[in-house]
C-alpha positions as CSV (number, residue, x, y, z in Angstrom):
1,X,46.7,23.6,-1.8
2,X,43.4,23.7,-3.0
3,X,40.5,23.2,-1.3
4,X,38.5,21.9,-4.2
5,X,38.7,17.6,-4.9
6,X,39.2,16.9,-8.0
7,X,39.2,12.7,-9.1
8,X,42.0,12.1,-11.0
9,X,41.5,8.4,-12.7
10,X,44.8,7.0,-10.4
11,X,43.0,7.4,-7.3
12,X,42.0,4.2,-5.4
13,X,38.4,3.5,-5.6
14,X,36.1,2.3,-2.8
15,X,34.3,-0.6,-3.5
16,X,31.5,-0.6,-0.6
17,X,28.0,0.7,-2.3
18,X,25.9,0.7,1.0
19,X,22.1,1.7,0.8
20,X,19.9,3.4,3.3
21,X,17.0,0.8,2.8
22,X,15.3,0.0,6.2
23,X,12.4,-2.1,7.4
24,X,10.3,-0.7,10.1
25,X,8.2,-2.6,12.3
26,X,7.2,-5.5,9.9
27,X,7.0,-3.2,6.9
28,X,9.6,-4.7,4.7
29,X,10.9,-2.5,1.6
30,X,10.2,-4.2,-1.8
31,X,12.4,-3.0,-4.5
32,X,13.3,-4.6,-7.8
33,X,16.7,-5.8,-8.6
34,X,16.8,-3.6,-12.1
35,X,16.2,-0.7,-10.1
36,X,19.0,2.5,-9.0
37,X,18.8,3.5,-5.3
38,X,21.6,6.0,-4.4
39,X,23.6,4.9,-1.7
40,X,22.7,8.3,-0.3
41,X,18.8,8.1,-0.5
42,X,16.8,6.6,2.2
43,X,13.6,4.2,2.0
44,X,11.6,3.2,4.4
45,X,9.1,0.4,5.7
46,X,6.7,-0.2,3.3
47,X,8.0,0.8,-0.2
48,X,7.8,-0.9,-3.8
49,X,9.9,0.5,-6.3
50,X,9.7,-1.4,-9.8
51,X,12.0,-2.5,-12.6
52,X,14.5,0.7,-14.4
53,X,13.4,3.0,-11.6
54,X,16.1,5.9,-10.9
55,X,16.3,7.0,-6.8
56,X,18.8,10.1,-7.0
57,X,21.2,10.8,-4.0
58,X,19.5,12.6,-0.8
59,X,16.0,11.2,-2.0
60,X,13.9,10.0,1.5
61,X,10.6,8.0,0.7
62,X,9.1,6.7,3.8
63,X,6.0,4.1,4.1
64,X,6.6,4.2,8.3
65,X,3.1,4.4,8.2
66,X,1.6,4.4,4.8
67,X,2.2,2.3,1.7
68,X,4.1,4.1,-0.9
69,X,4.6,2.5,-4.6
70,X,6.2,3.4,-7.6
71,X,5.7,1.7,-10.9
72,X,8.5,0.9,-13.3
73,X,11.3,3.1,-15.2
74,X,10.3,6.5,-12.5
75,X,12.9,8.4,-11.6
76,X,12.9,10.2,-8.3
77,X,15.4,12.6,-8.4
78,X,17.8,14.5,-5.9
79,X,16.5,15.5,-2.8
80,X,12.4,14.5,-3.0
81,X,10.3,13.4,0.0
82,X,7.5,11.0,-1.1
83,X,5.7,10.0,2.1
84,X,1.6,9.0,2.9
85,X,-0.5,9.1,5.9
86,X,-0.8,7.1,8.2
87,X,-3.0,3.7,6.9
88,X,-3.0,5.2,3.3
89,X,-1.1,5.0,-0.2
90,X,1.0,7.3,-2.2
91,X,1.0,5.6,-5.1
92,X,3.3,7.0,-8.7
93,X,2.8,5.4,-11.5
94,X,5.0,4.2,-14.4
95,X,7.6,6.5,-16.2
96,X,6.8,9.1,-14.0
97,X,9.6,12.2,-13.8
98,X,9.9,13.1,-9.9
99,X,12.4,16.9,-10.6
100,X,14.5,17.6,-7.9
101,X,13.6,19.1,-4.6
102,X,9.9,18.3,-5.3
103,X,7.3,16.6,-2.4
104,X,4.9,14.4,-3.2
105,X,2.7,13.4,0.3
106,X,0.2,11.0,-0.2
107,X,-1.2,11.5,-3.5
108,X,-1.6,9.7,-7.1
109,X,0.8,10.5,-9.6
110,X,-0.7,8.9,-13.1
111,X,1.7,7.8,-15.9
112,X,4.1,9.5,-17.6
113,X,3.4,12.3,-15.7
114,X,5.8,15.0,-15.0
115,X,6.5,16.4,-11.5
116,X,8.7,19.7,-12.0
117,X,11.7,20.8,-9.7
118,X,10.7,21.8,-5.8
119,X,6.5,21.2,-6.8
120,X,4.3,19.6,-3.9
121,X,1.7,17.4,-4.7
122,X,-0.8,17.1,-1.5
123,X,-2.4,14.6,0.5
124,X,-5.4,13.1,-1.5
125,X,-4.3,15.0,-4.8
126,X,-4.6,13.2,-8.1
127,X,-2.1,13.8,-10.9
128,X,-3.7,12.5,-14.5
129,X,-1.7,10.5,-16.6
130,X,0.7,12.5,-19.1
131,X,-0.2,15.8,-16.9
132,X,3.0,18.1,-16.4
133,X,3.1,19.8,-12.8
134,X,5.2,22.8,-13.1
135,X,8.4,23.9,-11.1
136,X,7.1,25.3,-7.7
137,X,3.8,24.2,-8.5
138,X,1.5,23.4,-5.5
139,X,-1.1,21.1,-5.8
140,X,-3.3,21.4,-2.3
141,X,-4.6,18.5,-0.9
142,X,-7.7,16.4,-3.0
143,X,-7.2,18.8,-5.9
144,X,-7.5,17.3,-9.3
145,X,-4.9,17.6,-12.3
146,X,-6.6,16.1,-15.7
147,X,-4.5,14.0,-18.0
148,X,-2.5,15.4,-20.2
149,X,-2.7,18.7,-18.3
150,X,-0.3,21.5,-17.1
151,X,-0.4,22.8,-13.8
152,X,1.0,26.1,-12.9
153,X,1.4,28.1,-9.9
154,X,0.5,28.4,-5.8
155,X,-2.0,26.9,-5.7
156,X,-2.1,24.9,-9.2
157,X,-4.4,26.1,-11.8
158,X,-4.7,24.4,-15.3
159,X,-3.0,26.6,-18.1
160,X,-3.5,24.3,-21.0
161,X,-2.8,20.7,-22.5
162,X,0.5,19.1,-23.0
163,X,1.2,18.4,-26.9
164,X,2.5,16.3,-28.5
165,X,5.6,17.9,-29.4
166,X,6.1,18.4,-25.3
167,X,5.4,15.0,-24.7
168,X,7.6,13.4,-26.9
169,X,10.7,15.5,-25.6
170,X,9.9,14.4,-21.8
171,X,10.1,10.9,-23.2
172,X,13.4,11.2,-24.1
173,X,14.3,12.8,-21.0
174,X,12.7,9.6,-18.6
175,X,14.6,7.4,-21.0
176,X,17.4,9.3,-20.1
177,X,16.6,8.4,-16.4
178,X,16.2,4.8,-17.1
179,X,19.4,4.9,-18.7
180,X,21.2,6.3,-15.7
181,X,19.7,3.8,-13.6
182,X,21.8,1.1,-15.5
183,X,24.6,2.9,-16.2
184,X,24.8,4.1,-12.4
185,X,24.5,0.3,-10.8
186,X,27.5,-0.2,-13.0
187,X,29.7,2.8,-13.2
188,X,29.7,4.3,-9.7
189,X,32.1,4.6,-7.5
190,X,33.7,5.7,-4.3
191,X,36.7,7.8,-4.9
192,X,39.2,7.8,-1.9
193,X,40.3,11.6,-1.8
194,X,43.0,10.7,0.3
195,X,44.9,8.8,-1.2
């Protein structure tokens, strides 16, 4: 037998579609109905997560003690930490692209921006609007990416400007995102491997 599972469209599905959304203290989560939050993410205390936002499976984003909020149609993808100090705000803006793997603790993330796969964007750091943070990128704590930017490298230096050719393809890829986080409230499922 093998010891790979593989769904076969017969199986019995499992219906429960639990979420790891907690309050902490009297920090209350404040996430929009038209939002995605993976049944395997966590959030935390005192989180607000707008309309057509995508939360992949394994993401944590904790406002224990700081505010965190995220602005309309963002996706933060598999396996990110967003987290703020204690009495301050991590705040991502709207159509934002989160990558997988990638940290961001306690900074501003403008619009549109782009956060590649596994970056860290540091306490006090501000992300312009439009700006694309590479993969692996770090951005140390109260550094300064300018709009339409692109960050590169440990720690982040600016390498050039995003065009417009670049910034049209990321579009497509958020509204990809927003897609999913329809498509997802609707189309998954549990899949009893047992049975």
């Amino acid at each position: 037998m093998s010891p790979f599972f593989t769904a076969r469209p017969n199986r019995p599905i499992i219906s429960e579609k639990s979420m790891s959304v907690y309050a902490f203290e009297d920090r209350i989560p404040a996430i929009s109905d038209e939002a995605y939050i993976s049944p395997e993410a966590t959030i935390v205390g005192d989180v607000t997560i707008g309309p057509g936002c995508f939360i992949g499976p394994g993401a944590r984003i904790k406002g224990d003690y700081g505010t965190i909020v995220i602005g309309m149609e963002t996706s933060i993808q598999e396996n990110c930490v967003v987290h703020a100090r204690p009495g301050e705000r991590c705040e991502i803006g709207g159509r934002v692209n989160v990558g997988h793997g990638a940290i961001i603790h306690g900074g501003f993330v403008g619009d549109g921006a782009v956060i590649g796969m596994g970056a860290i964007v540091s306490d006090f750091a501000e992300i312009g609007a439009g700006a694309i943070v590479a993969e692996g990128c770090v951005v140390i704590s109260k550094q300064k990416v300018p709009e339409r930017s692109i960050a590169v490298g440990v720690p982040a230096k600016i390498v050039g400007e995003v065009t417009e050719d670049v910034r049209a393809a990321y579009e497509r890829f958020k509204d990809i995102y927003v897609d999913l986080s329809k498509r997802y409230k609707e189309g998954l499922r549990a899949v009893d491997k047992n049975a």
